[in-house]
C-alpha positions, 0 to 999 in steps of 0.5 A: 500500500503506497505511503500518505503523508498523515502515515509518514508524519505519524512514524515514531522512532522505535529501537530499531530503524524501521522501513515504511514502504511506498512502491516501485522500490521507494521507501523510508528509513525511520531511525531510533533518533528519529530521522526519516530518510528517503531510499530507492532499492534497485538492480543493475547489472543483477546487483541490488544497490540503494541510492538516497533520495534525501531527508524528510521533512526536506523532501516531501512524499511527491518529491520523494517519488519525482526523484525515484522516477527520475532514477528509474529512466535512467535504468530503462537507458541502462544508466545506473543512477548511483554511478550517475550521481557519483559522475555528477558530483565529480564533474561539479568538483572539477568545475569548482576546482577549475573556476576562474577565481581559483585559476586566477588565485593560481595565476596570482600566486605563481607571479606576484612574488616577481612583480612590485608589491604596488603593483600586484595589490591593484591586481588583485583588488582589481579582480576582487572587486570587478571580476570576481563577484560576475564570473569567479565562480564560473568553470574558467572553460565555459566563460565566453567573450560576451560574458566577459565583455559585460563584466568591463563595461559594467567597470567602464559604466561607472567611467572606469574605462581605463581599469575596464581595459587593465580588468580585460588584460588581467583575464587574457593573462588568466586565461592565457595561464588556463590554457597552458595548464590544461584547464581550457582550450582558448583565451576569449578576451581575443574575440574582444580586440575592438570591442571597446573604445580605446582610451584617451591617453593621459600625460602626468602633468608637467612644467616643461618651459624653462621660465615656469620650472624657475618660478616653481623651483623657487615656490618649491624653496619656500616650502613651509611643510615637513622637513622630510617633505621639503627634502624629498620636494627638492630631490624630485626634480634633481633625480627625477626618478619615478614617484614611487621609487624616490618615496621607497628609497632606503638609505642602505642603497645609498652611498654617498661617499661614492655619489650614487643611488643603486637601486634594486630590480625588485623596485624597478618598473623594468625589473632591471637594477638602476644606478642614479648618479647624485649630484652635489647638489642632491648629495648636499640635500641627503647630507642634510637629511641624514642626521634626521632619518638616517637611523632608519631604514626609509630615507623618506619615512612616513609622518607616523612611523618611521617604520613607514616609507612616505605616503604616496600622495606627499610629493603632490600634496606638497605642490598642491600646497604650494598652489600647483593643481593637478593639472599643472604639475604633479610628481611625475611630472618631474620625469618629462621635465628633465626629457624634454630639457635634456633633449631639447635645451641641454643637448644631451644625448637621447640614449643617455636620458632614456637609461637614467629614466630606466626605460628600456633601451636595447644596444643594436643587437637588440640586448638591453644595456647593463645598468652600468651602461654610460655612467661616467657620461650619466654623471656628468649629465646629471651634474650638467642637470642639477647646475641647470636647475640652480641657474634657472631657480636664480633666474639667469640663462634661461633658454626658452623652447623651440626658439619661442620668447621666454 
């Protein structure tokens, strides 16, 4: 007699489990603690074999027999059900274990350790926040271009363009480490290619005509901030090294005896080891400096801890104090500063420039140059630089751009 609900919410415990039978193989298991557990008895290949359908009251008497006559089509296709949802249950961890999060957490891990500790930060708080939450839980092989291209313009729809951009080239790279691991067959973010609209390209904000540099160095004199923040104020433009790399400097890379900064490829953008030639006027600048800071690690150490490099934001900070907008000038700005009057006042030779801004410059047979490459000409440039500098911050010599009136 088929089972109703009135019988099987009447079932009570006894000291042993019981077994209240439906049909067609169905039935219920009524244990001493009073579980009531679902059971499909069948046979396949002349074995009798039990497959569990779920717990009541979870599973009602109707679902209860929907899920037995599932596993019944199945025999009559000579499928057993038991072996199927065990297939299942595999192909569902294969999917997990090959998600995109997972393979992206993977890709992360094996490369990070090579990358700048800024550098790998953005990365994954880039995947956390834009990639993760759409796809992360998707198997990395079924993710398609359109299913990808909805995630970047939902970065780009809050004007995000150029972090959508940044997002698609982290999962090509993801994908592309897929691929190579066995996980999926192809990169879809290559059916993307002009799929977006390319961003406009934007120029750190620079002081270029001599004139204007002379009035800025002198406002820049005049600092009333943070000894610390004058000193890396008045560094910036006689090194012109990138901000991040001027704020992270350590007195342990600085010799100043020999009138040099070494910087490690672990700190660089191009992960070569750089040499920056100090000139006596930077030289005078770290002499200052160093009774204040120089039994620390950091020459620049944070305003809170000494344990600390500068914050990232000082330099600008300091020339938004000083009434410079953002537009205008800006820490980086110092790099394009030093270019385009080494090049274009000084004369000095481009190849020479290019390795003191650490750009990748290759020697004719394509090799790129040693660190050490020209430095006695670098020395005497920088020299010629930091001299140039003091001539236009007093007012005289200055040479304007391009044959125009200063």
């Amino acid at each position: 007699m088929p089972l109703t609900d009135t019988a099987i919410r009447n079932a009570k415990p006894g000291a042993k489990p019981a077994k209240l039978f439906d049909e067609r193989g169905l039935f219920l298991i009524v244990t001493p603690a009073g579980g009531k557990w679902w059971r499909f008895r069948y046979k396949f290949d002349g074995k009798e074999k039990l497959l569990s359908l779920g717990v009541y009251p979870d599973v009602g008497l109707k679902d209860a027999r929907a899920r037995r006559d599932a596993a019944r089509k199945l025999l009559a296709e000579d499928v057993d059900p038991g072996e199927n949802r065990k297939a299942q249950k595999s192909a569902r961890a294969d999917r997990a274990a090959n998600s995109f999060e997972v393979v992206a957490r993977e890709w992360f891990a094996k490369f990070a350790p090579g990358w700048a500790v800024s550098h790998s930060s953005k990365i994954i708080r880039r995947l956390e926040t834009d990639v993760f939450p759409w796809i992360g839980g998707r198997p990395i092989a079924a993710i398609t271009a359109p299913q990808l291209l909805e995630v970047a313009r939902r970065i780009e729809s809050r004007g995000a363009p150029e972090t959508a951009r940044r997002a698609l080239f982290n999962c090509g790279q993801i994908f592309r480490y897929a691929v190579a691991t066995g996980r999926t067959e192809r990169d879809p973010t290559a059916d993307l290619r002009g799929s977006m609209p390319k961003p406009i390209k934007k120029h750190h904000a620079a002081i270029i005509e001599p004139k204007a540099i002379g009035e800025l160095l002198r406002t820049m004199a005049g600092y009333q901030g943070s000894f610390v923040t004058c000193c890396a104020l008045r560094l910036a433009p006689l090194l012109f090294v990138r901000p991040g790399e001027l704020r992270k400097a350590e007195w342990a890379e600085l010799n100043l005896e020999a009138a040099e900064w070494r910087l490690p490829a672990s700190r660089m953008k191009m992960k070569q080891d750089h040499i920056v030639p100090l000139s006596s006027q930077a030289l005078a600048i770290l002499n200052e400096l160093h009774p204040l800071t120089g039994s620390g690690r950091y020459v620049f150490p944070g305003a809170r801890s000494h344990r600390r490099m500068m914050s990232e934001n000082t330099v600008n900070a300091a020339l938004r104090r000083l009434g410079y907008a953002k537009d205008e000038m800006s820490g980086h700005g110092f790099r394009a500063m030093a270019r385009t009057i080494l090049d274009e006042v000084l004369g000095v030779r481009p190849d020479l420039i290019e390795h003191q801004l650490a750009h990748a410059v290759r020697d004719p047979n394509g090799r790129a140059y040693n660190r050490t490459a020209h430095l006695p000409e670098r020395r005497k440039m920088m020299q010629q630089w930091a001299d140039y500098l003091d001539k236009l911050k007093a007012g005289v010599e200055v040479i304007p751009l391009h044959g125009n009136a200063a």
